[in-house]
C-alpha positions in Angstrom: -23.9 -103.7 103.3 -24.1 -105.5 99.7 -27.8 -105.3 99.9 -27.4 -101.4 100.8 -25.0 -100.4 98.3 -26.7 -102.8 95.3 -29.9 -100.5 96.2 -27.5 -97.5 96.0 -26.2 -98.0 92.7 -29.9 -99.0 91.1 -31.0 -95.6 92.4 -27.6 -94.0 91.0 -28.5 -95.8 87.6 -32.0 -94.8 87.4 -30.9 -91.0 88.2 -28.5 -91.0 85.4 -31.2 -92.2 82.8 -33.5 -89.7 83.8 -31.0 -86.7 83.9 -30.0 -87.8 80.0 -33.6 -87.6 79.0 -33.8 -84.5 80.0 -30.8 -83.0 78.4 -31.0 -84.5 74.9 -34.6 -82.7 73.6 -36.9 -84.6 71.6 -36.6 -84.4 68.0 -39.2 -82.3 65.9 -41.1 -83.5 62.8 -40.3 -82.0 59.4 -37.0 -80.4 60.2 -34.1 -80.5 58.0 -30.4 -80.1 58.2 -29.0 -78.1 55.7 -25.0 -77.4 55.2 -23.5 -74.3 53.8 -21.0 -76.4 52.3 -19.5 -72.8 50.3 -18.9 -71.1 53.5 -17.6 -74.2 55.7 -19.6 -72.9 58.4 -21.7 -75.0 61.3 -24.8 -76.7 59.8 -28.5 -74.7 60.5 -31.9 -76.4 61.1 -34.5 -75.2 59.4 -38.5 -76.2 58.9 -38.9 -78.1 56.0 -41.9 -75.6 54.9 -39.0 -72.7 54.8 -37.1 -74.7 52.7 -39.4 -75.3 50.3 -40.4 -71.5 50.3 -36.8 -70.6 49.7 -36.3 -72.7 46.5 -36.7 -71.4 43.1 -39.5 -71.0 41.0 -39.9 -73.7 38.4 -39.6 -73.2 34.5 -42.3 -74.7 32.8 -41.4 -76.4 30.0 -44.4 -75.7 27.7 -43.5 -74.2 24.6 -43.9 -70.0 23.8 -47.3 -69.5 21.9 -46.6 -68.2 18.5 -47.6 -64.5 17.4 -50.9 -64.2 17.1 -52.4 -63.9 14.1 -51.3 -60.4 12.2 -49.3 -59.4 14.6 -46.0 -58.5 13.5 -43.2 -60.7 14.8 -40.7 -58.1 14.6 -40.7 -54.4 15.5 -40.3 -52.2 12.5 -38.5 -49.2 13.4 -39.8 -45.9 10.8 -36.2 -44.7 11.0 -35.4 -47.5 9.9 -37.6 -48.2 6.6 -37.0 -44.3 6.0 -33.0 -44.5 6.0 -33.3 -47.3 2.8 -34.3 -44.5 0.7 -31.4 -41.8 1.4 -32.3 -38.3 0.5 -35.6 -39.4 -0.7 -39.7 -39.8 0.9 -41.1 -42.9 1.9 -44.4 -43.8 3.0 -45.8 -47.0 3.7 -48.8 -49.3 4.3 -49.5 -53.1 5.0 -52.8 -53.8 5.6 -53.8 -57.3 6.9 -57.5 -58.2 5.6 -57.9 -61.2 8.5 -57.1 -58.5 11.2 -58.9 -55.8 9.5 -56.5 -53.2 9.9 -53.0 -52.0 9.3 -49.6 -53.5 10.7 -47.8 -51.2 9.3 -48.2 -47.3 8.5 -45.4 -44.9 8.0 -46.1 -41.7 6.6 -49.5 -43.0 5.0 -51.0 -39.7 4.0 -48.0 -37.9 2.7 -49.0 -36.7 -0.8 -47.4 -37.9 -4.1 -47.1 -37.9 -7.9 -49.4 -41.2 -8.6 -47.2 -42.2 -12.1 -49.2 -45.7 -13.5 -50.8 -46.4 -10.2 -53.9 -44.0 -11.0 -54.5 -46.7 -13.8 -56.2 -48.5 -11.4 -59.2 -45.9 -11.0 -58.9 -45.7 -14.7 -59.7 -49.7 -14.9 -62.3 -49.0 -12.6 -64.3 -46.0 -14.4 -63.3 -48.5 -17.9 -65.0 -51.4 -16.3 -68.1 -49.4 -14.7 -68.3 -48.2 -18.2 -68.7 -51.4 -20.1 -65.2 -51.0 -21.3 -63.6 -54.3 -22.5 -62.1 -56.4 -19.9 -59.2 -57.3 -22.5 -57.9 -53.3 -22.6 -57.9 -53.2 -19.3 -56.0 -56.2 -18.7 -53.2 -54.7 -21.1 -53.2 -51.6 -19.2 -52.4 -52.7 -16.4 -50.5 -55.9 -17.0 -47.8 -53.8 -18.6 -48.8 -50.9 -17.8 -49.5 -49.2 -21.3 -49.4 -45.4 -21.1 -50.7 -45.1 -24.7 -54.0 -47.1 -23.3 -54.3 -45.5 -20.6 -54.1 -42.0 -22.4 -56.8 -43.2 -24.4 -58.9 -44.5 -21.7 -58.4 -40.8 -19.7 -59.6 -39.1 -22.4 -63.1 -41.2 -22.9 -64.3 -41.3 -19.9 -63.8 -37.6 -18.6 -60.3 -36.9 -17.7 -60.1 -35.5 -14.2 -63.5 -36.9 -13.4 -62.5 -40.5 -13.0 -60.6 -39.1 -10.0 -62.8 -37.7 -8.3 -65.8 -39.9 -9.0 -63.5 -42.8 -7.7 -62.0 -40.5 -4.5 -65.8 -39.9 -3.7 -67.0 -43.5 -3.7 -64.2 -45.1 -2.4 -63.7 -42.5 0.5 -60.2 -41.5 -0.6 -59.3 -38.3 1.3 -55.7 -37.5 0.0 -56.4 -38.1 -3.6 -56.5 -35.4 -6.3 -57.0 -34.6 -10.1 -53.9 -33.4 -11.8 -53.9 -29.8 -12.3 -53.3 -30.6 -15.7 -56.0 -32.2 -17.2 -54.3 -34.3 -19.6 -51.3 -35.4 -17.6 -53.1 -38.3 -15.8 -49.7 -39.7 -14.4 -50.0 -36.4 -12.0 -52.8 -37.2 -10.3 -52.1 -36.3 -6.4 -51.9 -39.9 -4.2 -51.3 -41.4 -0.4 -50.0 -44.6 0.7 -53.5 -45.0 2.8 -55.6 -44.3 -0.3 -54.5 -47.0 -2.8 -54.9 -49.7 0.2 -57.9 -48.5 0.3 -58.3 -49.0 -3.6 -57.2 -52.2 -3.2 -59.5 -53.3 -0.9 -62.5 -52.0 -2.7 -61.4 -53.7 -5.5 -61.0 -57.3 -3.2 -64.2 -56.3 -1.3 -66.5 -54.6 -2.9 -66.0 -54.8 -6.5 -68.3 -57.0 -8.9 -67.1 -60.1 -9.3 -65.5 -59.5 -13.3 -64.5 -56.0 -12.3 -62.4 -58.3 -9.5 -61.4 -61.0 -11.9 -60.3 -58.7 -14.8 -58.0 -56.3 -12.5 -56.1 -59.4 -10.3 -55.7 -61.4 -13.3 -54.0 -58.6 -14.8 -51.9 -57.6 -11.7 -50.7 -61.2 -10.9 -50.0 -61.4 -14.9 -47.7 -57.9 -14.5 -44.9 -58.3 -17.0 -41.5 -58.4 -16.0 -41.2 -55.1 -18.4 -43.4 -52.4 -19.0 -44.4 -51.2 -22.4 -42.2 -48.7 -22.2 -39.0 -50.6 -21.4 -38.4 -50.1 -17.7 -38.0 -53.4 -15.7 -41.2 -53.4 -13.3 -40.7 -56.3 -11.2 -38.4 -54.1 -8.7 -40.2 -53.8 -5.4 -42.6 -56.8 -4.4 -41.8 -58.7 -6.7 -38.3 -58.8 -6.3 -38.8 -59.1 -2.4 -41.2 -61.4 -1.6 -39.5 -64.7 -3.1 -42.1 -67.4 -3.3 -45.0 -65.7 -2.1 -47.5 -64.8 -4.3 -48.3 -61.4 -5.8 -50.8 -59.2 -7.7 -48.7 -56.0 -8.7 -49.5 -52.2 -10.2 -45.7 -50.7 -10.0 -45.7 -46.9 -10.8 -42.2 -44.7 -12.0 -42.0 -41.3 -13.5 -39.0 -39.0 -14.0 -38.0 -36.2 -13.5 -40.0 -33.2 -12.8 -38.4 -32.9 -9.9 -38.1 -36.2 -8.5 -37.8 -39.6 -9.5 -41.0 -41.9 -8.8 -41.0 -45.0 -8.3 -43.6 -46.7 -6.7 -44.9 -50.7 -5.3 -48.4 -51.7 -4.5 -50.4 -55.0 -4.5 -51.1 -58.0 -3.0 -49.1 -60.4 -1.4 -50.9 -63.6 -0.7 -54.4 -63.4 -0.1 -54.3 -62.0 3.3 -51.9 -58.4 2.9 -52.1 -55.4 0.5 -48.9 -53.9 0.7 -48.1 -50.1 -0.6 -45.0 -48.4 -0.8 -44.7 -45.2 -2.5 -41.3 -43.2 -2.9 -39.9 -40.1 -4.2 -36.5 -40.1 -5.0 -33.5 -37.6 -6.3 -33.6 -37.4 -9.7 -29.7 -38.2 -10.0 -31.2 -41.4 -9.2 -31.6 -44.1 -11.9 -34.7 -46.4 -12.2 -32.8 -49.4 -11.3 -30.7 -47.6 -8.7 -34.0 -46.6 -7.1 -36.2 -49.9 -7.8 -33.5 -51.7 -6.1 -34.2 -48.7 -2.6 -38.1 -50.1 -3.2 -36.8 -53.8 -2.4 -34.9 -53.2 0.4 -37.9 -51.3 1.7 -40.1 -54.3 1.1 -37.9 -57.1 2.1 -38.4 -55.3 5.6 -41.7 -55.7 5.5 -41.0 -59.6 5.2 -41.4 -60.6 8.3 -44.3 -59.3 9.2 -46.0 -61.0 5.8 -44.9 -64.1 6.7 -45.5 -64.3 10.1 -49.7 -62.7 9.3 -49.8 -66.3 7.9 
């Protein structure tokens, strides 16, 4: 009997072993126990490859690329450049010469009273002429109507306008209708960029020279008084600038206008036409805030 039952309970032994093999099932490769530790509820198994798939998305840690070159770095809302000048016209233009083209246009061929900025066809037609390079320089540099008037009246008037509108390929600009009010010649925001980059382009070298040493020379006062340094210079802090400011009062509006280069790289234009009730320093000031805008966008074009 001891023989019987020792063989009895190896059998019974060997049974158990097998019957526990086959309820505990072999574990799989890869798989992961994951908790829902918010909820308290029972732990899940899942494949590692789902796990992996469910994660986030990493961040990558490079650094944003700047803005590309002439590209502003700031939207410039119209409505907004247009409400600095209250009950008034505003048109502007900044044209990047890396990029070849404008970054910012806002009313560009809306038509207006040109004031001293027509003295830059008339330092044109001057120079073309043989004209000396000193006048001009006075002309512009304070802007000298009684020059100017002089210059007008040599070389044709009218004509110089639309010589200059022809060659250049200036589409809003006009003569005055009368002849001998040069300050009433017919302008856009488009055109004198375009006058500007003729003269930076295009331009014989001392017909370049003798204009943008005069406009980077602009005295804080013109000839006649009235503080010209509202405007680009006024905005712009250390940049550099080449300036041909324009104002006239007051038939019917007050005029008050800034153009030039800032830099090397933009030619900025902003023409305005304001109440009359409005003084020249009261106005000028509307002219800043315009171009301190336009800030941004100058600086970030390099």
């Amino acid at each position: 009997m001891g023989k019987v039952s020792g063989v009895f309970l190896l059998v019974g032994l060997c049974l158990g072993a097998i019957i526990a093999m086959l309820l505990v099932p072999p574990s799989r490769s890869g798989t992961t126990v994951v908790a829902d530790a918010a909820s308290g509820s029972a732990a899940t198994t899942v494949d590692s490859e789902q796990a992996e798939s469910s994660a986030p998305p990493s961040v990558s840690s490079e650094p944003s690329k700047p803005p590309e070159p002439g590209k502003p770095s700031m939207e410039l809302d119209p409505k907004t450049l247009a409400d600095l000048v209250p009950d008034g016209q505003v048109s502007v233009v900044v044209y990047d010469r890396a990029a070849k083209k404008n970054t910012v246009s806002l009313k560009s061929e809306r038509s207006y009273t040109s004031a001293s900025l027509v003295k830059l066809l008339i330092a044109l037609e001057t120079l073309q002429a043989g004209g000396s390079p000193a006048t001009v320089q006075r002309m512009l540099s304070v802007s000298d109507d009684g020059i100017a008037s002089k210059l007008w009246s040599d070389h044709g008037g009218p004509v110089i306008v639309t010589r200059w509108a022809t060659k250049i390929g200036l589409s809003g600009t006009r003569p005055p209708e009368d002849p001998g009010r040069w300050g009433d010649t017919r302008i856009t925001a488009a055109d004198i960029a375009k006058v500007y980059r003729y003269v930076l382009d295009q331009a014989g070298a001392g017909t370049r020279t003798t204009i943008m040493r005069a406009l980077s020379g602009a005295t804080e006062s013109g000839s006649d008084g009235i503080r010209q340094y509202f405007g680009i210079p006024d905005a712009v802090g250390t940049l550099r600038w080449s300036i041909k400011q324009g104002w006239a009062c007051c038939r019917g509006a007050r005029i008050l206008h800034s153009s030039g280069v800032v830099g090397e790289r933009h030619i900025v234009v902003v023409l305005t036409s304001q109440p009359t009730s409005t003084t020249y320093a009261g106005g000028g000031r509307r002219v800043t805030e315009v171009v301190k805008a336009l800030v941004p966008t100058l600086e970030s074009g390099g």
